[in-house]
C-alpha positions in Angstrom: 0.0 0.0 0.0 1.2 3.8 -0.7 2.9 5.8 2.2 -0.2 8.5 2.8 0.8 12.3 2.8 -0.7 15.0 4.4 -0.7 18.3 3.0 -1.5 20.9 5.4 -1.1 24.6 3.9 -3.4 27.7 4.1 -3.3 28.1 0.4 -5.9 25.9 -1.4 -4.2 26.3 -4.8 -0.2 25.1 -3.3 -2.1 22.0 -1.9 -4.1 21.1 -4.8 -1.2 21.7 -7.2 1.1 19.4 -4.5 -1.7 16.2 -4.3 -1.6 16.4 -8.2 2.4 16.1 -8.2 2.7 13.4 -5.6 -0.3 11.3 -6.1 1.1 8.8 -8.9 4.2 7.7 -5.6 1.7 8.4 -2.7 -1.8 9.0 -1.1 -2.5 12.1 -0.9 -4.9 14.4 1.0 -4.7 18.2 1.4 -6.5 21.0 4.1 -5.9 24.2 4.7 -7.3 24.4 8.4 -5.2 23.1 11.8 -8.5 21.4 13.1 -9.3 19.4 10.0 -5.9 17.7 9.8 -6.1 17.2 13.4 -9.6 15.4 12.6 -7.7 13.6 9.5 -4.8 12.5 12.1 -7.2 10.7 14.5 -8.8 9.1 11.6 -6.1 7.6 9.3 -2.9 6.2 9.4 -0.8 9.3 7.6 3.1 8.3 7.7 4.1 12.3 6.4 3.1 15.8 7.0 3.4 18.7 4.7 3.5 21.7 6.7 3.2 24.7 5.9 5.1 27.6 8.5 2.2 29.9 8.2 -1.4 29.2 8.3 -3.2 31.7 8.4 -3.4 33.1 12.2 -1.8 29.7 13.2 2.3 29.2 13.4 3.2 26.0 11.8 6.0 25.5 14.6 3.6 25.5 17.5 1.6 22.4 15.1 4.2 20.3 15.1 4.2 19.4 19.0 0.6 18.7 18.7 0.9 16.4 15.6 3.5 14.5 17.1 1.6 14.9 20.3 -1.0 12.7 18.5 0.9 10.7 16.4 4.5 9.8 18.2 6.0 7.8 14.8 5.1 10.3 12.4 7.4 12.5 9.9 6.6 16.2 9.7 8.4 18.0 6.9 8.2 21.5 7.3 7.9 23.7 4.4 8.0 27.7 4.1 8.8 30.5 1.7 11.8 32.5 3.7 13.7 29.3 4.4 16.6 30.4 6.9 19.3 28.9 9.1 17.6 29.8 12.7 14.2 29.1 11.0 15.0 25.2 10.2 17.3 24.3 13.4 13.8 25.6 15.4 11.8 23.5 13.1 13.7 20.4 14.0 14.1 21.2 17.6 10.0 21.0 17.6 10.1 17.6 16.5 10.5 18.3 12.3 12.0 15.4 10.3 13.5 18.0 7.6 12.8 21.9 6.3 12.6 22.5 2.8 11.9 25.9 1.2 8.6 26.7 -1.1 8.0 25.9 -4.4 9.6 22.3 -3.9 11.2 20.7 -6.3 9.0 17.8 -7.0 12.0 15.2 -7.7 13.6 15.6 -4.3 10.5 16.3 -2.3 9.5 12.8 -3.5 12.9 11.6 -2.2 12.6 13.4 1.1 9.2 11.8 1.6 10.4 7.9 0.7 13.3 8.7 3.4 11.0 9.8 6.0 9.1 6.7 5.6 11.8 4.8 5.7 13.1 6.6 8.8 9.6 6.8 10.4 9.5 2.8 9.1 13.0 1.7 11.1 11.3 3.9 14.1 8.4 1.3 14.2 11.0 -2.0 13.7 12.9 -0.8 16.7 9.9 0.4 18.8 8.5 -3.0 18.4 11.5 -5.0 18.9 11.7 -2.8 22.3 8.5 -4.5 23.1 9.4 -7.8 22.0 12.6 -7.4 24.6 10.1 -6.5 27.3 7.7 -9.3 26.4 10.9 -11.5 26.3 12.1 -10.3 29.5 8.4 -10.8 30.9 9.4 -10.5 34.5 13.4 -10.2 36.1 14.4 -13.4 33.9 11.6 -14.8 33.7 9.7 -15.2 29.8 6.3 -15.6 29.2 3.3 -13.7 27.0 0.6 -16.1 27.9 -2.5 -15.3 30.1 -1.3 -17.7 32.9 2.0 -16.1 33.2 1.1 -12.6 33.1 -0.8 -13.4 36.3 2.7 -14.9 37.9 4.0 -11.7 37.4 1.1 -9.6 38.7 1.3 -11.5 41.8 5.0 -11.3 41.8 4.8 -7.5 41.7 2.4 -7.1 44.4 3.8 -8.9 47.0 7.6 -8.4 46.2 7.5 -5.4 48.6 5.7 -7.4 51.6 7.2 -9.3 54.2 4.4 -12.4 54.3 5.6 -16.2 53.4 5.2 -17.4 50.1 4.9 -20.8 49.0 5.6 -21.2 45.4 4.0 -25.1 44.0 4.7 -26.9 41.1 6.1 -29.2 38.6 9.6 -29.6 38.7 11.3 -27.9 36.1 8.6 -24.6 36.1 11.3 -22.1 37.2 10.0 -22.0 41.2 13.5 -20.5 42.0 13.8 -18.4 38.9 10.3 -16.8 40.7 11.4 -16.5 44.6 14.8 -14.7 42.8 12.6 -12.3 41.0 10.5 -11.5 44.0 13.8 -10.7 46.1 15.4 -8.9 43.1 12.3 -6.6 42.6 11.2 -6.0 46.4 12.4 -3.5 49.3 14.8 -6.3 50.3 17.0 -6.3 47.3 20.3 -5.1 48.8 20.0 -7.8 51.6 21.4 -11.5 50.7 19.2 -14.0 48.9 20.1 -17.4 50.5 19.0 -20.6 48.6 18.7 -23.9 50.7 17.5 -27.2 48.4 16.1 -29.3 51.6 16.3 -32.5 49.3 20.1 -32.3 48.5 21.5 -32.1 52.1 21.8 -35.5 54.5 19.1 -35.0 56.8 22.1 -35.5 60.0 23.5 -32.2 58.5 20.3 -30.2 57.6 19.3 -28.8 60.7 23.1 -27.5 61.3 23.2 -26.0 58.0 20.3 -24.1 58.6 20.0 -23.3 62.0 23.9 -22.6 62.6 26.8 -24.3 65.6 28.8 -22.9 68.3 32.6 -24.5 69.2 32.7 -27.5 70.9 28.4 -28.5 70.2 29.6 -31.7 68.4 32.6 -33.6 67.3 34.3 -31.8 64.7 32.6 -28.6 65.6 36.1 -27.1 65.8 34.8 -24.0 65.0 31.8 -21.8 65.0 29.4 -21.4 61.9 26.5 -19.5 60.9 23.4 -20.8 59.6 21.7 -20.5 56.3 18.9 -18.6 58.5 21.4 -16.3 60.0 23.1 -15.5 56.9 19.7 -14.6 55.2 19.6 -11.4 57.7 17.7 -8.6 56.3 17.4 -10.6 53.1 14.8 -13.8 51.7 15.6 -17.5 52.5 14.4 -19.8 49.7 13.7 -23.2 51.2 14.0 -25.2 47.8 11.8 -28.8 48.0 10.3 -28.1 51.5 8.3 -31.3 51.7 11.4 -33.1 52.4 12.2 -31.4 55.5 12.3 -34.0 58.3 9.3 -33.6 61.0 11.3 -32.9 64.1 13.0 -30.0 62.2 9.7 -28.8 60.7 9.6 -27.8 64.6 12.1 -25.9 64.5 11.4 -23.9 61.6 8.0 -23.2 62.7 9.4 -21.9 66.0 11.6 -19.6 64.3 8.6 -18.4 62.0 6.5 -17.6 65.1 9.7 -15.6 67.6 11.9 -14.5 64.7 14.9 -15.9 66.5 17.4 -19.0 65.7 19.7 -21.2 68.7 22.4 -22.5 67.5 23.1 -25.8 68.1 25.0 -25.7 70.9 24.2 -22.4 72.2 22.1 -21.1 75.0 20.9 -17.8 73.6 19.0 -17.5 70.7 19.8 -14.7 67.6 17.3 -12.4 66.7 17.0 -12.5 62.8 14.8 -10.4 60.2 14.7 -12.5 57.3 11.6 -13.1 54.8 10.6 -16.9 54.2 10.0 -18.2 50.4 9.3 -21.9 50.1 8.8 -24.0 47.1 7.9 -27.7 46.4 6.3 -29.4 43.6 4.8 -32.5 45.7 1.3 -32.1 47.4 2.0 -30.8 50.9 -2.2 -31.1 52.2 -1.6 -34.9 51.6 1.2 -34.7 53.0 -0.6 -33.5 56.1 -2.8 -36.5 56.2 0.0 -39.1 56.3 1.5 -36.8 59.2 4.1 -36.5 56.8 4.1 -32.4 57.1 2.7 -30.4 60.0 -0.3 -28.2 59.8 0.5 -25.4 61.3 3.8 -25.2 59.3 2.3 -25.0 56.3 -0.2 -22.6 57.0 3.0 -20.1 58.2 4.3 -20.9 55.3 1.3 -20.8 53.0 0.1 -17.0 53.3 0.6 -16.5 49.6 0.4 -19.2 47.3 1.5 -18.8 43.9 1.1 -21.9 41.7 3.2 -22.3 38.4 1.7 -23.8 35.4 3.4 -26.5 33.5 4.7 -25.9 29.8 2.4 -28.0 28.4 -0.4 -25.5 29.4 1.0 -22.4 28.2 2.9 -23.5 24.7 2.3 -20.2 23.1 5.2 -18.9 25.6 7.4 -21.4 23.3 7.3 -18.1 20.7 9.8 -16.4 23.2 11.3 -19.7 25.1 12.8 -21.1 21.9 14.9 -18.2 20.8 15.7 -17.5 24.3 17.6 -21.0 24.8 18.8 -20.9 21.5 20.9 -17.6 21.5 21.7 -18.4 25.2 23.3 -21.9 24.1 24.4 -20.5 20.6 26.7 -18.0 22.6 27.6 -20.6 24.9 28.9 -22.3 21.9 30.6 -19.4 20.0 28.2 -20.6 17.4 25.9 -18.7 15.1 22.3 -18.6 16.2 20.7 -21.9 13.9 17.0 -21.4 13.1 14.5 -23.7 13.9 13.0 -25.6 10.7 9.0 -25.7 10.4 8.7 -29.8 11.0 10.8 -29.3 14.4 8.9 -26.0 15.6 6.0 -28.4 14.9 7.5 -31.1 17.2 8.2 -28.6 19.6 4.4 -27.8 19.9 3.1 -31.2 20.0 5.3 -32.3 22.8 4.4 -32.5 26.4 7.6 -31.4 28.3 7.0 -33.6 31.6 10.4 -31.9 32.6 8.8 -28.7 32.1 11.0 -25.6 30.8 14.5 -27.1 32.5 13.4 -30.1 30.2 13.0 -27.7 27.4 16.2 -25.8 27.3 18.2 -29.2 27.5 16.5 -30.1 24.3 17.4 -27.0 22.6 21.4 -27.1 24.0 21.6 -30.6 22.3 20.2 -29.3 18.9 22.2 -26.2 18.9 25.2 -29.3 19.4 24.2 -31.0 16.6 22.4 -28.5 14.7 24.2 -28.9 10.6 23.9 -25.8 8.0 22.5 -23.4 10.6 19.4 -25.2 10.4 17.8 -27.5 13.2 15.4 -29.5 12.1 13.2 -33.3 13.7 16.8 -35.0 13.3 18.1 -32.5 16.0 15.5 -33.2 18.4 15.7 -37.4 19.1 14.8 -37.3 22.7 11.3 -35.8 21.5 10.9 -38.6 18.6 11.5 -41.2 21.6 9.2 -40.2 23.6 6.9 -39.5 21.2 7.2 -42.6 18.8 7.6 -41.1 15.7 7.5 -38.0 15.2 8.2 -37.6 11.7 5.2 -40.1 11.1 2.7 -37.9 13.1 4.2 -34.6 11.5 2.8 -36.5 7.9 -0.5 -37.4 9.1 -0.8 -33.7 10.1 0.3 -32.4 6.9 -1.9 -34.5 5.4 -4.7 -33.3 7.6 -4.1 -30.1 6.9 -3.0 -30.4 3.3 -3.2 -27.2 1.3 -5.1 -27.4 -2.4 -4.0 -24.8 -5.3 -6.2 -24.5 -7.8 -4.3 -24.3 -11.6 -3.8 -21.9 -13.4 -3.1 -19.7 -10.4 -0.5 -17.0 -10.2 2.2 -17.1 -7.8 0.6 -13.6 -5.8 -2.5 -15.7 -5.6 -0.9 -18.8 -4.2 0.9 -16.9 -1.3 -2.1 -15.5 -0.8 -3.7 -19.0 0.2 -1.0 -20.2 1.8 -0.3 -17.0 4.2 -4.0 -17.0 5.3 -4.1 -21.0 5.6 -0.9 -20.9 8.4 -2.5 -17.7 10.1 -5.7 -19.7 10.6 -3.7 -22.8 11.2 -2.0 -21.0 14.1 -5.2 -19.5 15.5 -4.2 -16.0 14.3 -1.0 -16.1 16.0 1.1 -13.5 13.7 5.0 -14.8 15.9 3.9 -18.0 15.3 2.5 -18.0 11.3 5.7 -15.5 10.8 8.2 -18.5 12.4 6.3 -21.2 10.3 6.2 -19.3 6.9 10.3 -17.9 7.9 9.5 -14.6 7.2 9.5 -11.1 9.4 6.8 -10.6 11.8 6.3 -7.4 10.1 6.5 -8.7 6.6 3.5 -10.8 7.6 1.3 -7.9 9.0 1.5 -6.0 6.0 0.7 -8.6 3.7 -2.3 -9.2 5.5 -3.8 -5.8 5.7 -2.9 -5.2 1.6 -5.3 -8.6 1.4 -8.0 -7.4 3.7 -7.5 -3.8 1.5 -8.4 -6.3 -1.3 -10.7 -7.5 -0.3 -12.7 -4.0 0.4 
């Protein structure tokens, strides 16, 4: 579609005479009021302004705030009879993409307008790939666009500031510690330590010392005194990684400290006042737990105050979009390697499986086809943990194909057949424009405006 020009100027004749000029390289619309290109503005899409410097009792320098007030990404070109020095530096300091002086010449006005919509064009790539790297960046380090992790991070961000327990649940694999990071990293308690304690992976005869601390001389081999984990967390967050497997009689403990805000050494006969906040996380249900006496009651509801559940992959794949890149310029860097792209028939494999590991499960996937990834390109052959759990892969990736088999009526041109094909993945993909742009390899933005010159069309 044509770049659309607006031609604001108080004389009727100079913007008649410049719609006739430019209209075989552009839209075209000309007004000779402030309030009817205003209106015009908040109606269309216009990419360049013609502006006059006088119209009429209104200065064309005090417009140009106000257009670009209105429309952020758009080009004014401001034009004027007594073109000076003083006269265009102002013109830019309002916000003017260039100054040229009246009559134009037509050849390099059209010039000036193509390269303001290519400068106003690269504006709009780098605004949006700002957004993609927020979207990517979702929340500290963590990534997600979907529905059910935008509301991880709107609980994230409303209790990172607050003081109360949170116990983060979930498959294994879903990024619980990536979250209790995030809440420390974003909160008031920030410049105090984070301390991470995995409950699983210390003997149970050395847990209670590790987190609670030992004087000199409270057991053989205490030749020295050491803090605990709890200790060390002062005026920070302690993340108590797979609490379920905290043995009972230290579950006591815990509690006690949860309820006085103090630690005792082992070994010591005063106890330590500590300020610390508690984040827990398990991915094992801790209310049966309960019933088998397995976890105590009142722990859990200490520890339970805010509950934040994470979902499993397999329930939001649309954050695969953003994951996949992610892990593959993280291990393509890793690797000194270029960044490979993913082939449609493994992207497709990619959706259909379940991840039972969850994300961590994920990214290993994606390290190994970086590996082994030949020509830049990784394809199904890349990806042979999926095809073993899946069967084959390959197999199920033809049935779909055939499923969804595409038909091309001959003779049709080639315009037509991209047509078909373009609107056939976008409805394949639910109207997913990251996703139809990774199947079809072609620019997100490439993809947009084919699809509004078809629904133009179609008009």
């Amino acid at each position: 579609m044509k770049p659309f020009v607006l031609v604001l100027d108080d004389e009727p004749a100079i913007g008649s005479s410049l719609k006739f000029a430019l209209e075989d390289e552009f839209r075209v619309e000309a007004c000779t009021l402030v309030d009817e290109a205003y209106r015009i503005l908040q109606q269309q899409e216009v990419h360049v302004v013609l502006l006059d410097w006088q119209l009429g009792k209104d200065d064309g320098l005090d417009v140009i705030p106000k257009i670009i007030e209105m429309c952020p990404y758009i080009s004014v070109i401001m034009m004027t009879a007594y073109g000076t020095i003083q006269s265009s530096v102002e013109a830019i300091k309002r916000g003017a993409f260039h100054y040229i002086t009246k009559p134009p010449e037509i050849s390099e006005l059209v010039l000036l307008i193509h390269k303001a919509v290519e400068h106003q064009n690269l504006y709009n790539q780098v605004r949006e790939l700002s957004q993609q790297i927020e979207k990517i960046k979702g929340y500290d380090q963590l990534i997600g666009e979907s529905s059910l992790m935008q509301k991880v991070f709107s609980v994230i961000n409303t209790v990172k500031d607050i003081d109360s327990s949170v116990l983060i649940t979930g498959e294994s694999g879903t990024g619980k510690e990536l979250v209790a990071r995030a809440i420390h990293r974003n909160g008031k308690r920030s410049k105090g330590p984070f301390i991470a304690v995995n409950c699983a992976a210390i003997p149970e005869p050395l847990l209670e010392s590790e987190l609670f601390g030992y004087v000199k001389g409270a057991f053989t081999g205490a030749v020295s005194s050491r803090t605990g984990k709890v200790e060390a967390a002062h005026g920070g967050t302690l993340f108590l990684d797979e609490i379920g497997e905290m043995p009972v009689h230290l579950q006591a403990k815990l509690l006690r400290f949860l309820q006085e805000k103090e630690v005792t050494p082992i070994g010591a006969n005063s106890p330590v006042k500590v300020d610390v906040r508690i984040i827990s996380a398990t991915n094992k249900n801790l209310q049966g737990m309960i019933e088998k006496a397995e976890f105590r009651e009142d722990l859990y509801f200490r520890l339970n105050v805010i509950p934040l559940e994470l979902p499993p992959l397999r329930e939001k794949k649309e954050d695969l979009l953003l994951l996949v890149p992610h892990f593959l310029n993280r291990y393509a860097a890793e690797m000194s390697r270029p960044v490979p792209q993913i082939a449609p028939d493994a992207m497709r494999a990619l959706r259909q499986f379940t991840y039972p590991g969850n994300i961590r499960q994920l990214g290993n996937i994606l390290e190994y086809a970086v590996a082994m990834a030949k020509n830049g390109v990784i394809t199904v052959a890349e990806l042979p943990f999926i095809a073993s759990e899946t069967g084959s892969v390959t197999a199920s990736l033809d049935e779909e194909i055939l499923e969804d088999s595409l038909v091309i009526p001959i003779p049709s041109s080639l315009r037509q057949a991209e047509k078909k094909l373009i609107q056939a993945v976008t409805e394949f993909c639910d109207g997913n424009r990251r996703q139809t742009a990774l199947l079809l390899e072609i620019s997100e933005r490439n993809l947009r405006n084919k699809l509004n010159q078809y629904r133009e069309e179609e008009k």
